[in-house]
N, C-alpha and C positions, 0 to 999 in steps of 0.2 A: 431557624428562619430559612424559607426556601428562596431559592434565588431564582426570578421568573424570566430575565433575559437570560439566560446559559445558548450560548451561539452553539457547542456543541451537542450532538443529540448521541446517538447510542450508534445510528449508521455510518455516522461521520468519525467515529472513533473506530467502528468496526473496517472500514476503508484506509484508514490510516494505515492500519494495522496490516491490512491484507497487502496494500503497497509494502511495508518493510518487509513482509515473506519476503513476495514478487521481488524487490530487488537485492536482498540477500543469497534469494536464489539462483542470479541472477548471477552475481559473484562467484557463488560453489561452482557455477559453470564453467564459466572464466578460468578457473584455479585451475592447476595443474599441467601435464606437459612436460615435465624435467623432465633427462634422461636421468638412468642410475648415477654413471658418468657425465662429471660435466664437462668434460674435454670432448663428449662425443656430441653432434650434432644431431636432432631429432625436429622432422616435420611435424611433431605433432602438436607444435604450439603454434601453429599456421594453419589449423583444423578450419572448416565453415564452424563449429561450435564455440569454438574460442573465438574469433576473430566477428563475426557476423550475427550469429543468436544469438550470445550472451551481454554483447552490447547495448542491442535491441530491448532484452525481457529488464536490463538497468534501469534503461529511458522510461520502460511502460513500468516501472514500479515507481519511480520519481513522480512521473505524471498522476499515478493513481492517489498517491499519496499528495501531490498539490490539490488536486479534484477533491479529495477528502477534507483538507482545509479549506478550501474555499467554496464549496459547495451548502448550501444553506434548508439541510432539510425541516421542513416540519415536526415541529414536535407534536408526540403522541395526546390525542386528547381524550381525556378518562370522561366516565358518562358523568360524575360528578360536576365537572366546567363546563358541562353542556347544559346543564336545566338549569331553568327558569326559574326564575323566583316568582309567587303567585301572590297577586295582588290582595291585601285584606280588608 
């Protein structure tokens, strides 16, 4: 039995999806920075990449992924549920 309200459709799962990249990627950026030493101090966890863009590509994978939820695409319509039935 097919189920004919299904809210999600295929692009809406495909957008999901592309959010989790986007803000996993988002993270890998974020990561890193330690020195070898950790008694030594190192600028580079104070980068514009760590601190400024990787915050940013988080929020736009969170958002893409809410947008994928709540976004309400049309589902595909096959030529079958398009014709008519002919009068006899």
């Amino acid at each position: 039995m097919e189920n004919e309200n299904i809210y999600f459709t295929k692009k809406n799962y495909f957008m999901i999806l592309a959010g989790i990249v986007v803000f996993v990627l988002g993270y890998i950026i974020m990561s890193g920075g330690n020195p070898e030493d950790p008694s030594d101090y190192s600028d580079e966890i104070f980068n514009f990449r760590r601190i400024t863009l990787a915050p940013f590509i988080v929020i736009a994978g969170y958002v893409i992924v809410l947008f994928g939820i709540i976004k309400n695409f049309k589902p595909e319509i096959t030529s079958e549920e398009t014709e008519t039935p002919t009068k006899k």
